[in-house]
C-alpha positions as CSV (number, residue, x, y, z in Angstrom):
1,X,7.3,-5.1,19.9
2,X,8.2,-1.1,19.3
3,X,8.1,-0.6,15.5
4,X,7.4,3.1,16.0
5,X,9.0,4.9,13.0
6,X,11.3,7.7,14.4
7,X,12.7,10.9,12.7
8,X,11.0,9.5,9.0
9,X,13.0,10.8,6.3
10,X,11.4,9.0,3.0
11,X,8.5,11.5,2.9
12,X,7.1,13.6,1.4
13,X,6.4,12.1,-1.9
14,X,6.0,14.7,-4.6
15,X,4.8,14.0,-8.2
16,X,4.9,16.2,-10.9
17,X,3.4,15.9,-14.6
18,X,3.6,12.5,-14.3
19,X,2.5,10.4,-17.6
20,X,2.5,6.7,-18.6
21,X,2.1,5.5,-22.2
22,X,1.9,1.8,-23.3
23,X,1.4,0.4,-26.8
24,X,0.2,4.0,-28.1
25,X,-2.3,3.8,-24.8
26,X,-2.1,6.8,-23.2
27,X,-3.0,5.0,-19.2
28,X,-1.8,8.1,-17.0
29,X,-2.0,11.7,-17.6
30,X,-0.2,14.4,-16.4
31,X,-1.1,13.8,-13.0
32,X,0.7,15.7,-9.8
33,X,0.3,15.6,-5.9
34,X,2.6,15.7,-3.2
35,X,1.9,13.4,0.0
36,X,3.0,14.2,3.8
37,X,3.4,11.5,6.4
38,X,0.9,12.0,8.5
39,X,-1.8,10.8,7.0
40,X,-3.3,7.2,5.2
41,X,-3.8,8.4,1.8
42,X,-6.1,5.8,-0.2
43,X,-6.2,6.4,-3.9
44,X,-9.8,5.9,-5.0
45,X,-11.7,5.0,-8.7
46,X,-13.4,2.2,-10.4
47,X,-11.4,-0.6,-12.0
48,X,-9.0,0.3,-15.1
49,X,-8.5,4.5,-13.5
50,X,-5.0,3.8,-13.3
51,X,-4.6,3.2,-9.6
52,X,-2.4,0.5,-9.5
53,X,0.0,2.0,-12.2
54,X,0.4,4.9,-10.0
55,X,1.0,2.8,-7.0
56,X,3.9,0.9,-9.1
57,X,5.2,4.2,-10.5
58,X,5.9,5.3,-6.8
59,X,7.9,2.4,-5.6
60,X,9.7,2.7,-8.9
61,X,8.7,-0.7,-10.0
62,X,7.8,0.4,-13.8
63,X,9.3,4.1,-15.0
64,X,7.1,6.8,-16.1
65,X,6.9,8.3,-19.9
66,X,7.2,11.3,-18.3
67,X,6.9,13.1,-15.4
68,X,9.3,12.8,-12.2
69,X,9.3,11.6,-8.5
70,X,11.0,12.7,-5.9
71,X,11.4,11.9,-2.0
72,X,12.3,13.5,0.7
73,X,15.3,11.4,0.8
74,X,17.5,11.8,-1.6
75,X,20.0,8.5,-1.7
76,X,18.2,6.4,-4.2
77,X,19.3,3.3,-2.0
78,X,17.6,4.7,1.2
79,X,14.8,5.1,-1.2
80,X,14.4,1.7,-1.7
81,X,15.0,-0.1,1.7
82,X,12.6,2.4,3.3
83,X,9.2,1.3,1.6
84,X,7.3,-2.1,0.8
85,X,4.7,-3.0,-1.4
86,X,2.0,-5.6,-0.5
87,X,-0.5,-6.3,-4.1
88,X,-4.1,-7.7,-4.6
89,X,-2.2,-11.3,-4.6
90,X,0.5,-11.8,-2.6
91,X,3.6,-13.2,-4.1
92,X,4.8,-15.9,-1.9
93,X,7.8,-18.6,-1.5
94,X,7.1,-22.3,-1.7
95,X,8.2,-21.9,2.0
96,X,6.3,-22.0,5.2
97,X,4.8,-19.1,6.7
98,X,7.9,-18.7,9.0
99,X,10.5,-18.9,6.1
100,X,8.8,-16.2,4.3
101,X,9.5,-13.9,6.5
102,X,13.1,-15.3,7.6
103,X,13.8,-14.6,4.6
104,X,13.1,-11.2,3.7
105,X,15.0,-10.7,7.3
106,X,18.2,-12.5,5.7
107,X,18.4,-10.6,2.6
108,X,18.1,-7.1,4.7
109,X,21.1,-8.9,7.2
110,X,19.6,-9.8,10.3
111,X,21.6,-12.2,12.1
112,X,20.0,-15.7,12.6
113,X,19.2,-14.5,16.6
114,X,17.4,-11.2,15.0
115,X,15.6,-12.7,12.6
116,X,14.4,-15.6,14.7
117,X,12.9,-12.6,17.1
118,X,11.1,-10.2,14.8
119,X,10.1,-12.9,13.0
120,X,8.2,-14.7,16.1
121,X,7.0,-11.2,17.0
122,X,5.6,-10.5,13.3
123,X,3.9,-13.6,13.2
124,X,2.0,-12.9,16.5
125,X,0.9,-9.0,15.6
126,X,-0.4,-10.7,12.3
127,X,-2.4,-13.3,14.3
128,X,0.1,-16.6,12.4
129,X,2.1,-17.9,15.3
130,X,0.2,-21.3,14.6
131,X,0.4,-21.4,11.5
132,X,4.7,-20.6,11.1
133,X,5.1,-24.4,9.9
134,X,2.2,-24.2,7.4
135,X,3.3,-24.1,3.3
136,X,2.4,-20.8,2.8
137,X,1.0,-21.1,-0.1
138,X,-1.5,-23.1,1.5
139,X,-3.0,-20.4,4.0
140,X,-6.3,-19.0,2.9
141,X,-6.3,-16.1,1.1
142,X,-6.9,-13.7,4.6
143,X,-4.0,-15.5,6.3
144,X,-1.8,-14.9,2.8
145,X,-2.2,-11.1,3.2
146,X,-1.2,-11.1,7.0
147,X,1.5,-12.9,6.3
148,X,2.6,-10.5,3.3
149,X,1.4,-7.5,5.9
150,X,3.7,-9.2,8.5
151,X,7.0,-9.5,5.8
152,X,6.4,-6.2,4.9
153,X,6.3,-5.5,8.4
154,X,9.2,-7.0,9.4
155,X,11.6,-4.7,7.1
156,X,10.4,-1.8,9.3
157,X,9.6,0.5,6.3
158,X,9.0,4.0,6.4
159,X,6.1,3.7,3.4
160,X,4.3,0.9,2.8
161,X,2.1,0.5,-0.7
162,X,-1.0,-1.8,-0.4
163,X,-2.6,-2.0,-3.8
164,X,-6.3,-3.4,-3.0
165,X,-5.1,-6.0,-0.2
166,X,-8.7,-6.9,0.2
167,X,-10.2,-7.2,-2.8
168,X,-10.7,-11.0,-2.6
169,X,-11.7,-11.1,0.8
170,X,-14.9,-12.0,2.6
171,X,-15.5,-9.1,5.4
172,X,-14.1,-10.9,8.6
173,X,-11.0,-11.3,6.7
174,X,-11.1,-7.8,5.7
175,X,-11.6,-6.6,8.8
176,X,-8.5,-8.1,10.4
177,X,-6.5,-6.9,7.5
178,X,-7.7,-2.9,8.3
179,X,-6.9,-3.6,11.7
180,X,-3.1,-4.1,10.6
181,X,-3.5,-1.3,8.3
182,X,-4.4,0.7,11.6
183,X,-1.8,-0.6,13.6
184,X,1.0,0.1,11.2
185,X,0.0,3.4,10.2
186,X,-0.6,4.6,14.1
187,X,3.2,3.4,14.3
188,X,4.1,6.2,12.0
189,X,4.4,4.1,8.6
190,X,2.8,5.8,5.9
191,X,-0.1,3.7,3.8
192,X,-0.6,4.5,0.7
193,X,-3.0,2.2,-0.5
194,X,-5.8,1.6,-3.8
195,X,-9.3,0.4,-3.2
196,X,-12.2,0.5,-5.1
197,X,-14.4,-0.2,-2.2
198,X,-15.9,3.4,-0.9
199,X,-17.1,2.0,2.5
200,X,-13.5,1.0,2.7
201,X,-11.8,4.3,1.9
202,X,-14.4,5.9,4.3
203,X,-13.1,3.9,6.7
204,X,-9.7,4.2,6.5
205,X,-8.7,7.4,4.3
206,X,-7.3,11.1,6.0
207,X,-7.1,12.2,2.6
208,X,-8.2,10.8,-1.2
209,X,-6.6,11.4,-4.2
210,X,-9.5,10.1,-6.9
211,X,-8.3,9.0,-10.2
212,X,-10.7,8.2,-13.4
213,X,-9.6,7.1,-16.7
214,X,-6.1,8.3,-15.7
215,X,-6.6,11.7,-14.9
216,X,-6.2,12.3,-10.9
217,X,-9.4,13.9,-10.1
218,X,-9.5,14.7,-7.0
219,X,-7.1,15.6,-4.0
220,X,-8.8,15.9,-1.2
221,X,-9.6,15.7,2.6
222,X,-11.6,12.5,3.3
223,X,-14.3,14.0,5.1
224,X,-14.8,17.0,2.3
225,X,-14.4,14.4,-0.3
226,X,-17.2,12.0,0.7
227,X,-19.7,14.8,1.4
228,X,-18.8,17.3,-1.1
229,X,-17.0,15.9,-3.6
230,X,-16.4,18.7,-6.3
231,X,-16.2,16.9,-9.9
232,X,-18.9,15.2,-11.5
233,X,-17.1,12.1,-12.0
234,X,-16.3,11.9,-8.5
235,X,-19.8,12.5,-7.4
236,X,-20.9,9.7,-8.7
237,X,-18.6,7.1,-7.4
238,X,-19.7,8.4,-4.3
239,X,-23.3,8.2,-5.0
240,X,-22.1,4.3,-6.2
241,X,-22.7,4.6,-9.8
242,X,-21.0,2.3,-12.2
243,X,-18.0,4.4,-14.1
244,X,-16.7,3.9,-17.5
């Protein structure tokens, strides 16, 4: 199966003074970056920095207070079909594993021959061909985010979103899930993806942007970032000190 992304159009992805206020709670502040597509960028902190807002403010899930987005395509619906988001728990149809991604496939208007092929093919990167008949709200939680992973997947996007995919995983499930998040993003999709995990980001990032207490940080090279990090906040994640 070729899902090599060609001539990408969605990126980059520039933010500017972007803010988000809830109940009198300021959660983001004024934070701005612009990402290429050539790289997995992995947005890094402790629990509550803010990393999941940010994730949702970029797929335009949830608006900001202030503060804009932009894209490198500019048709809003391009926007939209060219990107996926996959979250700590996978939202699911009381379907099987199959129908979950038939689906997705129907709504985007495969016809029934298309969708029966990528479909097959999705559920055979992911590792789920036995398992297509299985509720999928039955799979363990591993086999729930390949089978998010593969609907994602199946769309083709140009972007995908992973907002801590692992974070209730034991490690061999983990590791197959990073082994997806390889795959896809050698194909040309971008990842932008949370973690809290460090050994994770180190694994995976080309470049971090660190938020804490929702302020970003920290833009950075991965390999600068881990050995040299510059603000004190951000040295001490990397040490693996507890952040409030």
């Amino acid at each position: 199966m070729d899902h090599r992304i060609v001539n990408p159009t969605l990126m980059p992805l520039t933010v500017n003074g972007l803010s988000l206020i809830r109940n009198q709670r300021q959660l983001l502040s004024d934070i701005s970056f612009t990402l290429n597509n050539e790289q997995v960028s992995v947005v890094l902190g402790a629990n509550g920095a803010g990393k999941t807002l940010l994730l949702k403010l970029c797929h335009g899930l949830i608006q900001p207070s202030k503060g804009e987005i932009s894209w490198g395509e500019k048709d809003p619906k391009q926007i939209a079909e060219k990107q996926a988001m996959v979250f700590q728990r996978p939202v699911l149809l009381k379907r099987s594993a199959a129908d979950n991604i038939n689906y997705v496939l129907k709504l985007k208007g495969f016809d029934k021959r298309q969708r029966q092929q990528k479909m097959q093919q999705c559920l055979e990167l992911t590792g789920l061909t036995h398992l297509k008949n299985r509720p999928a709200r039955v799979l363990s939680g591993g086999e729930q985010q390949r089978l998010a992973l593969a609907r994602a997947w199946a769309i083709q996007p140009e972007v995908l979103f992973l907002d801590e995919i692992t974070a209730n995983l034991d490690p061999s499930a983990t590791a197959l899930v990073e082994q997806l998040i390889e795959l896809f993003a050698a194909s040309g999709v971008k990842i932008i993806m949370t973690t809290h995990d460090l050994n994770q980001a180190k694994r995976l990032a080309d470049e971090v942007l660190f938020l804490h207490q929702g302020r970003l940080l920290e833009h950075n090279s991965a390999k600068p970032f881990f050995e040299a990090a510059e603000q004190p906040a951000a040295k001490a994640f990397v040490r693996g000190e507890l952040l409030w």
